[in-house]
Residue frames as a rotation matrix with the C-alpha (Angstrom) as fourth column:
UNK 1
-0.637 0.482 0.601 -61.48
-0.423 0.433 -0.796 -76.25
-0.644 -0.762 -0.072 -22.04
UNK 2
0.314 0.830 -0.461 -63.69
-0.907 0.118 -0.404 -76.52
-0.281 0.545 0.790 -25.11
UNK 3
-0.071 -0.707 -0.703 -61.13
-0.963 0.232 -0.136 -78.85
0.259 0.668 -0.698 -26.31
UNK 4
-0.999 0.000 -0.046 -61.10
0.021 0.884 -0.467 -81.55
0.041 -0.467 -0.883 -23.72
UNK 5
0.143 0.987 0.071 -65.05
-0.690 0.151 -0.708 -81.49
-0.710 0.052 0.702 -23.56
UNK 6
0.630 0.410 -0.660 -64.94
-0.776 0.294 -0.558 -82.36
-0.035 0.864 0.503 -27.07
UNK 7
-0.495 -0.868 -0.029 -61.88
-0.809 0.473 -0.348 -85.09
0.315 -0.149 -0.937 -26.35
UNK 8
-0.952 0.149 0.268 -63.73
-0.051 0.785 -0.618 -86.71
-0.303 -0.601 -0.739 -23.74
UNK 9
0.113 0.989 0.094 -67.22
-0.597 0.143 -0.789 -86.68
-0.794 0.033 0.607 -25.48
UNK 10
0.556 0.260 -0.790 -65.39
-0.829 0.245 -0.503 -88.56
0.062 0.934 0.351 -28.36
UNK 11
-0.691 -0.687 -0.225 -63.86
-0.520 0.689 -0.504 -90.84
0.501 -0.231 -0.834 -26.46
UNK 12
-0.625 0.735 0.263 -67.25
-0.256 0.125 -0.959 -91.65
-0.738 -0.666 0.110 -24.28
UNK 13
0.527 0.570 -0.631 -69.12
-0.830 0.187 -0.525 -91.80
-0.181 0.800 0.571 -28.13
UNK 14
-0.033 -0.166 -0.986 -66.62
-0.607 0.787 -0.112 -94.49
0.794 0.594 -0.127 -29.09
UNK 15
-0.959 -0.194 0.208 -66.87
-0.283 0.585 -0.760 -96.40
0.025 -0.787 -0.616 -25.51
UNK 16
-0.004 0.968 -0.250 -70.93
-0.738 -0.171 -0.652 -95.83
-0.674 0.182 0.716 -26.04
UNK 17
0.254 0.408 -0.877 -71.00
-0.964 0.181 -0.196 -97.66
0.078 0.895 0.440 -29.59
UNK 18
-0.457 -0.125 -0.881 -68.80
-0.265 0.964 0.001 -100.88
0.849 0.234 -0.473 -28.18
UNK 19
-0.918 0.284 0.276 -70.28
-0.304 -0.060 -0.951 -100.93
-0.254 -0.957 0.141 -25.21
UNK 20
-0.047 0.947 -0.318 -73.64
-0.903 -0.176 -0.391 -100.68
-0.426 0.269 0.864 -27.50
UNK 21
0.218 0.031 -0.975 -72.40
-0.910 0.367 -0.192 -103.34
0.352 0.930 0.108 -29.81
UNK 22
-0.884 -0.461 -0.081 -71.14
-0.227 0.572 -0.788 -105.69
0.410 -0.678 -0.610 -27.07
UNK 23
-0.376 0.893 0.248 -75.05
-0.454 0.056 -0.889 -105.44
-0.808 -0.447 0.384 -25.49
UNK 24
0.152 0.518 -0.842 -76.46
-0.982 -0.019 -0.189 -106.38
-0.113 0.855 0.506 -29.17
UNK 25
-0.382 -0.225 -0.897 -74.44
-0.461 0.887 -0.026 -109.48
0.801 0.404 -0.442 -29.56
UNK 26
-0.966 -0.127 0.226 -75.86
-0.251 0.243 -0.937 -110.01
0.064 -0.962 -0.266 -26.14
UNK 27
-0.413 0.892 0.182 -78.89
-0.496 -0.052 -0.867 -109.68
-0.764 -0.448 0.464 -26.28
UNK 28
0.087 0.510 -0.856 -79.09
-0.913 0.384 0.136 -112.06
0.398 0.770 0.499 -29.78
UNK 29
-0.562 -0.406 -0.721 -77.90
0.054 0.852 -0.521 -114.77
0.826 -0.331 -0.457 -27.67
UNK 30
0.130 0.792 -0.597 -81.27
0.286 0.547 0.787 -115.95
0.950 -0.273 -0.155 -25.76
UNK 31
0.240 -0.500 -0.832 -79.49
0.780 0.610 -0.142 -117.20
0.579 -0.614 0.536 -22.92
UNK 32
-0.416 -0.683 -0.600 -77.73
0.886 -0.454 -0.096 -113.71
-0.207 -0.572 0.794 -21.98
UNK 33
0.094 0.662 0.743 -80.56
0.387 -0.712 0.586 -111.10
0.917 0.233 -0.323 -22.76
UNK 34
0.587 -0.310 -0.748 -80.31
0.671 -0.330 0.663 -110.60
-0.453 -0.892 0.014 -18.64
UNK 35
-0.170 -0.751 -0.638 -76.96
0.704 -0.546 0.454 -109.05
-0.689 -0.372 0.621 -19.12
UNK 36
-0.649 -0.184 0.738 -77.43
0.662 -0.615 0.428 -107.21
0.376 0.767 0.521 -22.76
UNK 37
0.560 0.558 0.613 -80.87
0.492 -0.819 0.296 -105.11
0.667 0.136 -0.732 -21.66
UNK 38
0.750 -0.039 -0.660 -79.12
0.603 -0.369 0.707 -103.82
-0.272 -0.929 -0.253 -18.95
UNK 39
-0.135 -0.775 -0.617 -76.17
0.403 -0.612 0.680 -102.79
-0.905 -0.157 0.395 -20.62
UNK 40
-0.341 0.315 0.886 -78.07
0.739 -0.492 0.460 -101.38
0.580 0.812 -0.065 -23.82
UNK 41
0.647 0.762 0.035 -79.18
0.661 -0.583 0.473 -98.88
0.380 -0.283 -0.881 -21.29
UNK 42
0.289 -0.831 -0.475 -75.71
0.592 -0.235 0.771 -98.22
-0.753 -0.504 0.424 -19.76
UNK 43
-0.621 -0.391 0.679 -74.60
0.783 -0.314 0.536 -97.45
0.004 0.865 0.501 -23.81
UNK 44
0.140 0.389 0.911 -77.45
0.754 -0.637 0.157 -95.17
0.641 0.665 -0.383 -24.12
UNK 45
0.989 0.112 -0.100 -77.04
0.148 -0.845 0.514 -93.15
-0.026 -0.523 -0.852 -21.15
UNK 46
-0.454 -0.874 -0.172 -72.84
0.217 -0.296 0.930 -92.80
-0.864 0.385 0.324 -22.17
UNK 47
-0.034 0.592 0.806 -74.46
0.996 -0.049 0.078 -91.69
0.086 0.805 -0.587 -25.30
UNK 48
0.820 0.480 0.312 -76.62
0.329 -0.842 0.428 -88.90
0.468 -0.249 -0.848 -23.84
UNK 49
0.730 -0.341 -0.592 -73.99
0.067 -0.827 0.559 -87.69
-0.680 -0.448 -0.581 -21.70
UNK 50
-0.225 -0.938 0.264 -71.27
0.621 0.071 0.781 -87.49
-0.751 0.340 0.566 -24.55
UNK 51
-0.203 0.299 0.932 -73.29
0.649 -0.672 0.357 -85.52
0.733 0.678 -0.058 -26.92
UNK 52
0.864 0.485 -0.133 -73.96
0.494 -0.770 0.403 -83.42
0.093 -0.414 -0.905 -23.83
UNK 53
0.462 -0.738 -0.492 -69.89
0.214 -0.445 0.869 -82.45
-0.861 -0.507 -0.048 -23.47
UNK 54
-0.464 -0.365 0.807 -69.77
0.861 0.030 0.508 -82.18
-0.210 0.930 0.301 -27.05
UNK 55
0.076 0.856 -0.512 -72.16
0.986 0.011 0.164 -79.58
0.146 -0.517 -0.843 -26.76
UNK 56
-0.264 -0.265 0.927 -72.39
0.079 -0.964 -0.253 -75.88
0.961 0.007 0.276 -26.14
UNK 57
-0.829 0.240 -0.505 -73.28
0.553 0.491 -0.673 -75.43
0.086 -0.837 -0.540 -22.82
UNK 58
-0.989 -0.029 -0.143 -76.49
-0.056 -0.829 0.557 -73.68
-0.135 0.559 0.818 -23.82
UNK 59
-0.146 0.408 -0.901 -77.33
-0.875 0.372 0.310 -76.20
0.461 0.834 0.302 -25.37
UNK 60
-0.448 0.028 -0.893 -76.73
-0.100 0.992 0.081 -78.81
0.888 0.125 -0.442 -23.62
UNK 61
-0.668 0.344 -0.660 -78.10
0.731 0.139 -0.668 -77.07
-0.138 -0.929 -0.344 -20.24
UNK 62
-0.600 0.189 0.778 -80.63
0.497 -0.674 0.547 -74.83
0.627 0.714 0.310 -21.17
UNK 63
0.648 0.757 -0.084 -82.52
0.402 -0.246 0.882 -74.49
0.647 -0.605 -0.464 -17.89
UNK 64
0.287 -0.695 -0.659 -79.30
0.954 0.143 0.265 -73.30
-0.090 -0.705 0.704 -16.33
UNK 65
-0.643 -0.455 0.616 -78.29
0.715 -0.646 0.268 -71.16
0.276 0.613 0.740 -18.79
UNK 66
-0.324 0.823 0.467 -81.45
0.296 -0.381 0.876 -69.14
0.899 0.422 -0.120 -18.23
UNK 67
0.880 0.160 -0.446 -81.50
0.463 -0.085 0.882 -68.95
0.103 -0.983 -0.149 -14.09
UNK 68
0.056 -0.680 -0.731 -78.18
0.885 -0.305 0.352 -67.70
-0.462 -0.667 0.585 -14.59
UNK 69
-0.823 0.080 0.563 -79.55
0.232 -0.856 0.461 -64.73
0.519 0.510 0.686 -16.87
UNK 70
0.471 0.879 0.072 -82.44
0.496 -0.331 0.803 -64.48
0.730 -0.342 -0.592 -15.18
UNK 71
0.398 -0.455 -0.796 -80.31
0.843 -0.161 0.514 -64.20
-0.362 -0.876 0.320 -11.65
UNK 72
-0.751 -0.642 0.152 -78.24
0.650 -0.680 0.339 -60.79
-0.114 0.353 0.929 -13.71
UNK 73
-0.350 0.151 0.924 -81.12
0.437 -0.846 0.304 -59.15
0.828 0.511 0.230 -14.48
UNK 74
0.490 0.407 -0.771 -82.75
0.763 0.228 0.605 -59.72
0.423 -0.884 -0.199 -11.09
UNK 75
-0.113 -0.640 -0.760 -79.56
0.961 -0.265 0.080 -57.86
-0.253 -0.721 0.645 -10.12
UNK 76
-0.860 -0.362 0.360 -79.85
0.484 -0.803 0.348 -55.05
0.163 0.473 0.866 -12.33
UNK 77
0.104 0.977 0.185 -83.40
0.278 -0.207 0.938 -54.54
0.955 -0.046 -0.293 -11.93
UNK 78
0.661 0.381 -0.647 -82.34
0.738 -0.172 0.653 -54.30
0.138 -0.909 -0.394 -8.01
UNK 79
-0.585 -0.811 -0.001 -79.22
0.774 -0.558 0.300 -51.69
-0.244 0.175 0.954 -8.74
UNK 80
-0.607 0.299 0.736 -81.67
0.393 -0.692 0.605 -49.81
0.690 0.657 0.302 -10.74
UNK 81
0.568 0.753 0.332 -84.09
0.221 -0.528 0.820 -49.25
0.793 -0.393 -0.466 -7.65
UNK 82
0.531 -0.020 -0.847 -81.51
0.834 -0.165 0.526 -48.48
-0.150 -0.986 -0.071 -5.81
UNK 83
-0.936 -0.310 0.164 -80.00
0.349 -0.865 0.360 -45.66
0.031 0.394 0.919 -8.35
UNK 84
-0.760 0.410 -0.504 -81.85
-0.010 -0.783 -0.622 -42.59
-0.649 -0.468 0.599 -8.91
UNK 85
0.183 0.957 0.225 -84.87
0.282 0.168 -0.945 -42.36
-0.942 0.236 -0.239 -10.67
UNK 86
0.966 0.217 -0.139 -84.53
-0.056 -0.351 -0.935 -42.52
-0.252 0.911 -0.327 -14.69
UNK 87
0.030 -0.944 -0.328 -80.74
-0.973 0.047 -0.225 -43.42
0.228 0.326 -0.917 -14.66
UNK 88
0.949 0.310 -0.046 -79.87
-0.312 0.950 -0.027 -46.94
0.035 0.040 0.999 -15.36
UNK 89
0.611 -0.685 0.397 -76.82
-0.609 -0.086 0.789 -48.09
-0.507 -0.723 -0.470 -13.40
UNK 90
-0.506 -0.272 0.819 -75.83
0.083 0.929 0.360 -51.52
-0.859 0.250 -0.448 -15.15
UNK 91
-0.691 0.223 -0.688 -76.34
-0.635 0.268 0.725 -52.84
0.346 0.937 -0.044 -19.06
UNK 92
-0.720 0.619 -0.314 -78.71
0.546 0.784 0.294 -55.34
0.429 0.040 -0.903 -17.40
UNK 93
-0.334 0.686 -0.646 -80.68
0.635 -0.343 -0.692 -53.04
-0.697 -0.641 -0.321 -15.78
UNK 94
-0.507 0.232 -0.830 -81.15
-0.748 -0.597 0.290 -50.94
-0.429 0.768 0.476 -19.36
UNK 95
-0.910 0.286 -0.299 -82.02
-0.072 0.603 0.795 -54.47
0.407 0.745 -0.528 -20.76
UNK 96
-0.643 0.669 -0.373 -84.94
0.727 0.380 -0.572 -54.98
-0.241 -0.639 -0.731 -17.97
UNK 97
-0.703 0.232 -0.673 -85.65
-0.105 -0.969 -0.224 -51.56
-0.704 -0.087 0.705 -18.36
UNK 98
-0.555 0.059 -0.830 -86.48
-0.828 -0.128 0.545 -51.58
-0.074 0.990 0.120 -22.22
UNK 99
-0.901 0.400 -0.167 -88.16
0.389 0.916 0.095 -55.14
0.191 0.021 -0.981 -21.59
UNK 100
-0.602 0.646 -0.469 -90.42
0.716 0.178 -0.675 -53.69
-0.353 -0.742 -0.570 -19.40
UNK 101
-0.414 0.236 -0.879 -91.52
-0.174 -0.968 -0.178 -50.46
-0.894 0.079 0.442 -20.97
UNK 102
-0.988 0.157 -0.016 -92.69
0.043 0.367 0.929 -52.80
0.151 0.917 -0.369 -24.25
């Protein structure tokens, strides 16, 4: 899967740059600035999303990444109150634990 990511984010980087370079020659020509700003914006946002599938996905979502660790310990933290006192059901619930006890 990593593979194609990185396939199609280098195929989307070279569609980005003529796409980019096609808007330039546009926009030096007076006459057709209309059409180039618009599609200098199109290039940059195929840019942005090609360096995002190039990417880790970590990286390239980082508020995700983080709701879906948050959302694990959440669980473990609710395992743990529902094991007995002082035993820690789940590795996320030892991690919450130990967080908490800093």
């Amino acid at each position: 899967m990593r593979i194609l990511r990185g396939i199609a984010g280098a195929l989307l980087w070279i569609l980005a740059a003529v796409l980019g370079i096609v808007a330039i020659v546009l926009c030096i020509t007076i006459i057709l600035l209309p059409a180039g700003l618009p599609l200098l914006g199109v290039s940059r946002h195929l840019f942005g999303m090609a360096v995002r599938l190039m990417l880790p996905r970590e990286v390239a979502h980082p508020v995700k990444q983080s709701r879906k660790g948050l959302k694990r310990q959440a669980k473990g933290v609710s395992q743990l109150k529902k094991s007995k006192p002082g035993k820690a059901t789940t590795k996320g619930a030892k991690k919450v634990v130990e967080w908490l006890t800093k």
